[in-house]
ROPA-676410 format. One line per 10 residues: for each residue x, y, z of N, C-alpha, C. Coordinates in Angstrom, 3 decimals. Atoms other than C-alpha are relative to their C-alpha. Layout:
BEGIN
X Y Z X Y Z X Y Z ~ ...
END
This chain:
BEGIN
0.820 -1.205 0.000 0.000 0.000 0.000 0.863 1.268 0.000 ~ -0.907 -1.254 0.039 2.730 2.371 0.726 0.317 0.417 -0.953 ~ -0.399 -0.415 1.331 4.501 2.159 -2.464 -0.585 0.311 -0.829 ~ 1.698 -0.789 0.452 0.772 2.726 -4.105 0.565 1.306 -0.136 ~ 0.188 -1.456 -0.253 0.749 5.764 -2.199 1.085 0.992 -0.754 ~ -1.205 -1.059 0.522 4.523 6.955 -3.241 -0.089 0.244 -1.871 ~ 0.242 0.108 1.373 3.535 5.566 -7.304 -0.807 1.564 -0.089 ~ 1.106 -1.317 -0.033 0.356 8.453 -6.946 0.621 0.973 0.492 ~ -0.941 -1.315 -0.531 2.293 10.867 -5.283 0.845 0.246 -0.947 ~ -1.148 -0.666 0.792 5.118 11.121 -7.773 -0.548 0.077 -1.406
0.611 0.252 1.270 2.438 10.901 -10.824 -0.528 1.383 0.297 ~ 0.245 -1.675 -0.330 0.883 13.964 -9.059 0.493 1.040 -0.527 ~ -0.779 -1.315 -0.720 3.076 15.833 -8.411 1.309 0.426 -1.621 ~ -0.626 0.158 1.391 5.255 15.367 -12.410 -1.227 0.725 -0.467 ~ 0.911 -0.448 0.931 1.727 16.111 -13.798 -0.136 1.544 0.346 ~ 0.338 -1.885 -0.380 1.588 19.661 -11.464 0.689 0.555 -0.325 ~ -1.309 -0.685 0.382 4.721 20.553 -12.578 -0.333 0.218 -1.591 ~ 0.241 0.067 1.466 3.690 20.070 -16.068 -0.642 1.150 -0.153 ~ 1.009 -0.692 -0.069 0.783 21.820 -15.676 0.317 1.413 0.627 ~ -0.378 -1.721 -0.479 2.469 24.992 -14.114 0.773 0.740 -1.057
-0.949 -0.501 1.248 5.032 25.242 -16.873 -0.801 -0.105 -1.533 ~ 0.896 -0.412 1.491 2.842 24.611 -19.905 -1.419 1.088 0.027 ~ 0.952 -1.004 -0.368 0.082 27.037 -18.546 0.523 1.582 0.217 ~ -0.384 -2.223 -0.791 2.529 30.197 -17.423 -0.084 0.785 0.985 ~ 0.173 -0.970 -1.246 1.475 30.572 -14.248 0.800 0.426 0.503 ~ -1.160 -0.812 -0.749 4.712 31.288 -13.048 0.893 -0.740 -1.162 ~ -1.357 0.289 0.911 8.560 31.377 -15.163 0.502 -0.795 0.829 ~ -0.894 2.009 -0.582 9.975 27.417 -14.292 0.815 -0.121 -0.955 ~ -0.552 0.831 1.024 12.695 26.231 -15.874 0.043 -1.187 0.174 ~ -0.054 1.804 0.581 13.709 22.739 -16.845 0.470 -0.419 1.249
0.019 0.399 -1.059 13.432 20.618 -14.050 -0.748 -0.026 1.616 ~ 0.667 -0.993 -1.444 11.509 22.501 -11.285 -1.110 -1.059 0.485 ~ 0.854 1.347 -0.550 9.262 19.839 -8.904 -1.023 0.714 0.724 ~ 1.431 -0.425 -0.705 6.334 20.634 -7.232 -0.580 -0.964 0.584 ~ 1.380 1.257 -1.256 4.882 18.467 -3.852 -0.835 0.769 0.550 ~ 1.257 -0.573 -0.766 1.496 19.611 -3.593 0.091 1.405 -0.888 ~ 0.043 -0.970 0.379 0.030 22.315 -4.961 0.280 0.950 0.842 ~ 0.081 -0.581 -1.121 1.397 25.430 -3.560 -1.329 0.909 -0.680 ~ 1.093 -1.022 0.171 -0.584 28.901 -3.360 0.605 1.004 -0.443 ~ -1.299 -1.030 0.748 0.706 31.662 -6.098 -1.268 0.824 -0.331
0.987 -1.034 -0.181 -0.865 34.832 -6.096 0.385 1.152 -0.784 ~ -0.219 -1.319 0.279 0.357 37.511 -8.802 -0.352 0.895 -0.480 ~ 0.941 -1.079 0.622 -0.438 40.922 -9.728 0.874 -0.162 -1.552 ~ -0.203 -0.020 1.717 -0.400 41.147 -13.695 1.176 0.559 -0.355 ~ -1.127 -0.528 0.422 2.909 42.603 -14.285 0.913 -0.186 1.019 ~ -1.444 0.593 -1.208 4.997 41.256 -11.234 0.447 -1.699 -0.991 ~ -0.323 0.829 1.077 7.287 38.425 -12.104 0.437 -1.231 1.163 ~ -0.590 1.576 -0.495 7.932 34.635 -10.591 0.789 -0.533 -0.440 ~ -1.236 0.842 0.882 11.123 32.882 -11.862 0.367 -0.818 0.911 ~ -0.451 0.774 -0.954 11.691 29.733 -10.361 1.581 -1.100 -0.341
-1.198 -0.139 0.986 15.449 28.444 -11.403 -0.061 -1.920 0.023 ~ 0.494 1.653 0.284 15.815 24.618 -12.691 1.051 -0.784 1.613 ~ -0.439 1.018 -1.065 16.169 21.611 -10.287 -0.696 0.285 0.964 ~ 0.550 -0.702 -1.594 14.256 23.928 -7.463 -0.998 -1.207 0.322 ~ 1.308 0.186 -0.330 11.856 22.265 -5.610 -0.939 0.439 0.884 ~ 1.111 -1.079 -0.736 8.926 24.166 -4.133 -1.277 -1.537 0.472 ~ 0.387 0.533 -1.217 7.352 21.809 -1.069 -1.168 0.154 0.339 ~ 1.730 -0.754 -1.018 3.366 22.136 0.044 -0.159 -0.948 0.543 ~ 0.065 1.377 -0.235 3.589 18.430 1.031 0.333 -0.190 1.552 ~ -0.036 0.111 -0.992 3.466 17.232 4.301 0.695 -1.817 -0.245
-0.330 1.335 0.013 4.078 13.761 2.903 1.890 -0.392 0.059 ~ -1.132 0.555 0.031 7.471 12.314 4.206 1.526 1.265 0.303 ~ -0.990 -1.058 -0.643 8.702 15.574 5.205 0.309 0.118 1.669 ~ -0.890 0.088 -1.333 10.705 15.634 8.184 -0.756 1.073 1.716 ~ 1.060 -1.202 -1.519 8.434 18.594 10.409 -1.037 0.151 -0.352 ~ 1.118 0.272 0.713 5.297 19.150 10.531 -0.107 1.645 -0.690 ~ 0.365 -0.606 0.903 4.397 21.380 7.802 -1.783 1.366 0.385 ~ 1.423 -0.677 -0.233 1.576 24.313 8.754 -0.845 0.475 -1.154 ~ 0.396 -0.396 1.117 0.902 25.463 5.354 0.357 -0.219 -1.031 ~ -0.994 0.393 0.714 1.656 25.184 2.253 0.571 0.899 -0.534
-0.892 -0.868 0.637 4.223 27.040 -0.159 -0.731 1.323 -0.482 ~ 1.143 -1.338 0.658 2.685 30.745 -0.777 0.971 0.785 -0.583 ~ -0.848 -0.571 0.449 4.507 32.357 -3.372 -1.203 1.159 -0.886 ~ 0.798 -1.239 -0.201 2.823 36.118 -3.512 0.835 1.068 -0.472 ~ -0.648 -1.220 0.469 4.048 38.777 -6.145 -1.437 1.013 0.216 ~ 1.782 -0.509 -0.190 1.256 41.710 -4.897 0.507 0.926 -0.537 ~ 0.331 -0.839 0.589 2.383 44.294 -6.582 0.379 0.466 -1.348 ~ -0.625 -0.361 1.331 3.260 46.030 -10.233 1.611 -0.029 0.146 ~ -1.249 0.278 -0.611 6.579 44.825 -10.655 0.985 -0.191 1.029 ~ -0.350 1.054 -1.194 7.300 42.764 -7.969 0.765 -1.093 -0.282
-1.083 1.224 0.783 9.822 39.769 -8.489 0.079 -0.421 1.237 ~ -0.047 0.973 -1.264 9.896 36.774 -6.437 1.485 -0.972 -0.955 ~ -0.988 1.125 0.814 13.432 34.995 -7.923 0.730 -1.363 0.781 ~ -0.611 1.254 -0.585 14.751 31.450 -6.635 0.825 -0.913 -1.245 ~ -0.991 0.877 0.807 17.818 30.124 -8.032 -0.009 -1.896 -0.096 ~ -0.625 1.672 0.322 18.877 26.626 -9.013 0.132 -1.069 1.327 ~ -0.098 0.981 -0.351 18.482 23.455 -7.363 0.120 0.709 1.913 ~ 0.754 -1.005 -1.232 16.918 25.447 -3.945 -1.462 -1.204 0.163 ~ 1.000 1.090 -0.920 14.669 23.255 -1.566 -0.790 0.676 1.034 ~ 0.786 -0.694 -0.722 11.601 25.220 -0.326 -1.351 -0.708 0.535
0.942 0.528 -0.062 9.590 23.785 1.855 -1.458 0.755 1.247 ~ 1.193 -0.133 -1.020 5.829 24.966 3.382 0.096 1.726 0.658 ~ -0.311 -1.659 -0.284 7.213 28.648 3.211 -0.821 0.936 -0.541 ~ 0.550 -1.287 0.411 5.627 32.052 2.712 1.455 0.670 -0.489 ~ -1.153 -0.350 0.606 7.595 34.127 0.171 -0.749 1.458 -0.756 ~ 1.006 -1.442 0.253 5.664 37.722 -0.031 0.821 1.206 -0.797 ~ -1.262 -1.145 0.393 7.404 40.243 -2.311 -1.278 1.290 -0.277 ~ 0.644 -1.422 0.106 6.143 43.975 -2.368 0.895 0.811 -1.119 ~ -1.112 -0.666 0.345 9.273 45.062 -3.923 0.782 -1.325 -0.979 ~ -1.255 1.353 0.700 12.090 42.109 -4.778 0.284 -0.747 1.140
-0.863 0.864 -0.706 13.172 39.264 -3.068 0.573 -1.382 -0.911 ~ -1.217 0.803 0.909 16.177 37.011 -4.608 0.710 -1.026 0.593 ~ -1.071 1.291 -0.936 17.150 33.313 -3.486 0.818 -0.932 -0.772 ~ -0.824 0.391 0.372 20.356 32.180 -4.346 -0.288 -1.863 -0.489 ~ 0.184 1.869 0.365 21.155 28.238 -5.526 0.541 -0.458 0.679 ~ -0.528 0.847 -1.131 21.173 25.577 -3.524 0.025 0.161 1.785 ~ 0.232 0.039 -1.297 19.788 26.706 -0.785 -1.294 -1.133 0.657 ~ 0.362 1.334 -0.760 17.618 24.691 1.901 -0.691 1.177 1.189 ~ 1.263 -0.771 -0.270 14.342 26.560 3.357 -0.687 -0.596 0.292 ~ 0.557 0.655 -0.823 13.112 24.795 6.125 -1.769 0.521 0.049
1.517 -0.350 -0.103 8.741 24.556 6.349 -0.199 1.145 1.323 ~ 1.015 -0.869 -0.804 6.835 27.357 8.124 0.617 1.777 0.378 ~ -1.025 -1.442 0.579 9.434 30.407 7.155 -1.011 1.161 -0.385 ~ 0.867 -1.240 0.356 7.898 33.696 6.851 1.427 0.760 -1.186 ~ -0.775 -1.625 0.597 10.013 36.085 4.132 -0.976 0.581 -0.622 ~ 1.172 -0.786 -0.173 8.369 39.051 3.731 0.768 1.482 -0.505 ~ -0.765 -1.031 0.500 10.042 42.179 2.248 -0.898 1.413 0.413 ~ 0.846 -1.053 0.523 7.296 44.776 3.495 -0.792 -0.475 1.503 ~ 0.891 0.330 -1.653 5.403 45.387 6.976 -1.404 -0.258 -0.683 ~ 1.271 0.349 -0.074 2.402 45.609 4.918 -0.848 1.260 -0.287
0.493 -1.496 -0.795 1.666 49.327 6.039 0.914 0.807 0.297 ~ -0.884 -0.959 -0.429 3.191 52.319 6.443 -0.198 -0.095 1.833 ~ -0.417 -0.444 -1.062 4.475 53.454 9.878 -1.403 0.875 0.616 ~ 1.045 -1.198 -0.299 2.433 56.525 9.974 -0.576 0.554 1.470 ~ 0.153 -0.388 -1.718 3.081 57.531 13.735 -0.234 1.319 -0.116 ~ 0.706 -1.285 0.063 1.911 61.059 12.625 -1.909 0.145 0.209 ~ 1.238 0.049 0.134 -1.399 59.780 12.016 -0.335 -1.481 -0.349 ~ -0.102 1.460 0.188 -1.735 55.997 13.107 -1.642 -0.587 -0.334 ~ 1.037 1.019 0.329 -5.192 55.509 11.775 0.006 0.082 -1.505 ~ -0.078 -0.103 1.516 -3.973 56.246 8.204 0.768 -1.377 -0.403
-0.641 1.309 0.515 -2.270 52.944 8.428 -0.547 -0.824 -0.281 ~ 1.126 0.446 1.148 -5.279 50.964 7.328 -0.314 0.261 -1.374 ~ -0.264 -0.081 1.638 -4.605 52.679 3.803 1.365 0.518 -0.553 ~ -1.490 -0.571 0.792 -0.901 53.228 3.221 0.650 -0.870 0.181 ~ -0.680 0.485 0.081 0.310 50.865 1.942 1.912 -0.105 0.424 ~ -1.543 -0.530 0.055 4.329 49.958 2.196 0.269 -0.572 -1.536 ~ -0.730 0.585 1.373 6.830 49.396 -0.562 0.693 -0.729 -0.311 ~ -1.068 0.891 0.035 8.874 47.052 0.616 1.345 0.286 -0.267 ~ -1.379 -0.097 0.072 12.794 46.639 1.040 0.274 -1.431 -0.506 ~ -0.963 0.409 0.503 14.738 44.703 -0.953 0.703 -1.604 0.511
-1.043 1.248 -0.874 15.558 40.841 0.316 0.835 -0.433 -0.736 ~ -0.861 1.281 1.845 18.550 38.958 -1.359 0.821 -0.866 0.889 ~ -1.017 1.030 -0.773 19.496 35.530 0.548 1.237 -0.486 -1.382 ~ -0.848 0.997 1.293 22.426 33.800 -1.101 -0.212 -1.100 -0.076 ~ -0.162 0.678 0.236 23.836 31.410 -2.288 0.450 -1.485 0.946 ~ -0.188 0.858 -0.966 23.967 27.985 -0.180 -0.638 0.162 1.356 ~ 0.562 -0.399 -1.382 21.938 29.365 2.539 -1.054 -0.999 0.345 ~ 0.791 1.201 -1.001 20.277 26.911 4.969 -0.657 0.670 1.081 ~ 0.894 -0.621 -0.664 17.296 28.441 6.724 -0.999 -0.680 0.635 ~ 0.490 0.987 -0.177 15.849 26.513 9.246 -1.825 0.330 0.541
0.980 -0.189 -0.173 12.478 25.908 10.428 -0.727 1.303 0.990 ~ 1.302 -1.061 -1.000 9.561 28.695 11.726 1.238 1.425 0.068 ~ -0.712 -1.160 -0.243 12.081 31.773 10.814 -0.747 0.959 -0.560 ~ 0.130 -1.532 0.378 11.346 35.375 9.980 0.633 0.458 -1.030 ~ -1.107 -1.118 0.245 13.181 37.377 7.377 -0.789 1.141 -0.483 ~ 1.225 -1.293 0.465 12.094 40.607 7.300 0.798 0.859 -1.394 ~ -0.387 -0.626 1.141 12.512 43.499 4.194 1.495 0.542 0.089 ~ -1.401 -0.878 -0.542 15.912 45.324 4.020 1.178 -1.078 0.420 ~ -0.912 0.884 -0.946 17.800 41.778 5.154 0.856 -0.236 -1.584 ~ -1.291 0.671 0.445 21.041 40.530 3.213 0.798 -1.246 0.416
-0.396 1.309 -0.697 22.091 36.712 4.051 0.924 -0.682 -0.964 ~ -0.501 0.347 1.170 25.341 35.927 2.597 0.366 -1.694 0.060 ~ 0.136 1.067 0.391 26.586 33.006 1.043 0.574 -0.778 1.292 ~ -0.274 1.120 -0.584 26.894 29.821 2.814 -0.565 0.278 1.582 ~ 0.124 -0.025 -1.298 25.427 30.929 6.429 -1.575 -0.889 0.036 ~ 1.253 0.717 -0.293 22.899 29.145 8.358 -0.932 1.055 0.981 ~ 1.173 -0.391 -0.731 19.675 30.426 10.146 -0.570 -0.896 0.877 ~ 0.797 0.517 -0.490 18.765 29.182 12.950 -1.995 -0.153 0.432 ~ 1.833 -0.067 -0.204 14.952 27.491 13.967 -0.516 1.562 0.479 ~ 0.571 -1.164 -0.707 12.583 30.520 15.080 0.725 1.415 0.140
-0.670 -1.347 -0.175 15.238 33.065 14.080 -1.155 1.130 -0.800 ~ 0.448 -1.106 0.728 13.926 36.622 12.909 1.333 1.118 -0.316 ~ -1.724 -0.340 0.746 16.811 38.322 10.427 -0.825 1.311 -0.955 ~ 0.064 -1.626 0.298 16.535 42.026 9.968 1.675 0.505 -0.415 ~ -1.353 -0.143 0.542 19.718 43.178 7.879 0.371 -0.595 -0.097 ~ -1.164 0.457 0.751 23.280 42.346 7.165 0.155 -1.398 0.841 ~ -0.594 1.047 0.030 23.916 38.599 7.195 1.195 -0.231 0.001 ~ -1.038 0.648 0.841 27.587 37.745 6.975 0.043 -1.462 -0.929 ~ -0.219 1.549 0.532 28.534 34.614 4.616 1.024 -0.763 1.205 ~ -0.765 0.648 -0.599 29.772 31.731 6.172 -0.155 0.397 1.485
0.162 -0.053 -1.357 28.318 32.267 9.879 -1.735 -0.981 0.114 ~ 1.127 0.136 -0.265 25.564 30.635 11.727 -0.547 1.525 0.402 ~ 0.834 -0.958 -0.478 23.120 33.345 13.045 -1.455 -0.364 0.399 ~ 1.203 0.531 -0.329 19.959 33.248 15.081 -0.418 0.860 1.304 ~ 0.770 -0.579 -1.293 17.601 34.421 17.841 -0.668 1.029 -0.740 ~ 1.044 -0.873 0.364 15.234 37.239 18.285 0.439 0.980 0.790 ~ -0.722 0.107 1.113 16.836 39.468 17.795 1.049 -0.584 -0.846 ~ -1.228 1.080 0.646 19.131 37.766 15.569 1.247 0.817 0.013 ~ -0.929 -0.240 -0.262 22.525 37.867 16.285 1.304 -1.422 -1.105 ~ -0.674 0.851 0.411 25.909 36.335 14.663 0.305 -1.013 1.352
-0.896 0.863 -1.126 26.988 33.005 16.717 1.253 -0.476 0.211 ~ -1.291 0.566 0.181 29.473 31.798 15.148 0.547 0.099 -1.722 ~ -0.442 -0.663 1.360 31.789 32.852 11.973 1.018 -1.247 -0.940 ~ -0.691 1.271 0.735 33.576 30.140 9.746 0.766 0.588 -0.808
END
């Protein structure tokens, strides 16, 4: 019965992939996998590029944590860009761009990840009931290359995560990343530098 289940599962999940790349809903290149449908949301002139080998995760099946949601990949506004490089393993993440956010290859994007480039809302401590209509514009995310981001993290707009560092569980990562360090907590801090 199991192996059933894994036959249907990998017939799925080939055919959704098909079906995302011969339809247009989002720019896939050659290779790109899909467990489970995720949830993709863009405005008409923002742009999705997902880079080959990636695989984008909504699956709870046989994944290692439990999974709260599935993959939400959300360009909301006029030219907006959500980019994920090459052979990148996203799983059960939110990936909200207002502005740009840019993930290197070969990274490893543990389930239940918030990135988020954009509070959402202006500030507007002059006049805090105008923040129900002012919008923000978002800052700018760009993880690198090799980055390993582990489960239930934060990254907020304005962050930089360079190559090869890790993120620890339940971190929240506001700014400069170095490459080649762990980093983690709330606030997030470097731990250790390689």
């Amino acid at each position: 019965m199991r192996k059933i289940k894994g036959i249907i599962f990998y017939i799925y999940n080939f055919l959704l992939s098909k079906i995302i790349k011969v339809f247009k809903i989002i720019e896939v290149e050659d290779g790109v996998k899909f467990q489970g449908w995720p949830h993709i949301i863009k405005h008409n002139y923002a742009r999705i590029i997902i880079g080959s080998g990636t695989t984008i995760n909504s699956s709870n099946y046989g994944y290692h944590v439990n999974m709260f949601s599935k993959c939400k990949l959300y360009a909301s506004k006029n030219n907006a860009l959500i980019k994920v490089g090459k052979n990148t393993r996203i799983h059960g993440t939110c990936i909200h761009a207002f502005n740009k956010i840019v993930i290197g290859d070969k990274c490893l994007i543990a389930a239940n990840t918030q990135i988020i480039d954009s509070n959402g809302h202006e500030l507007c401590f002059e006049n805090p009931a105008a923040r129900i209509s002012s919008p923000d514009k978002g800052r700018e995310i760009e993880i690198g290359n090799n980055v390993w981001i582990a489960t239930n993290c934060i990254i907020l707009g304005g962050t930089s995560i360079g190559d090869g560092s890790i993120i620890t569980a339940g971190s929240v990562v506001k700014g400069e990343v170095p490459a080649r360090c762990i980093y983690g907590g709330n606030p997030g801090k470097v731990i250790k530098m390689f």
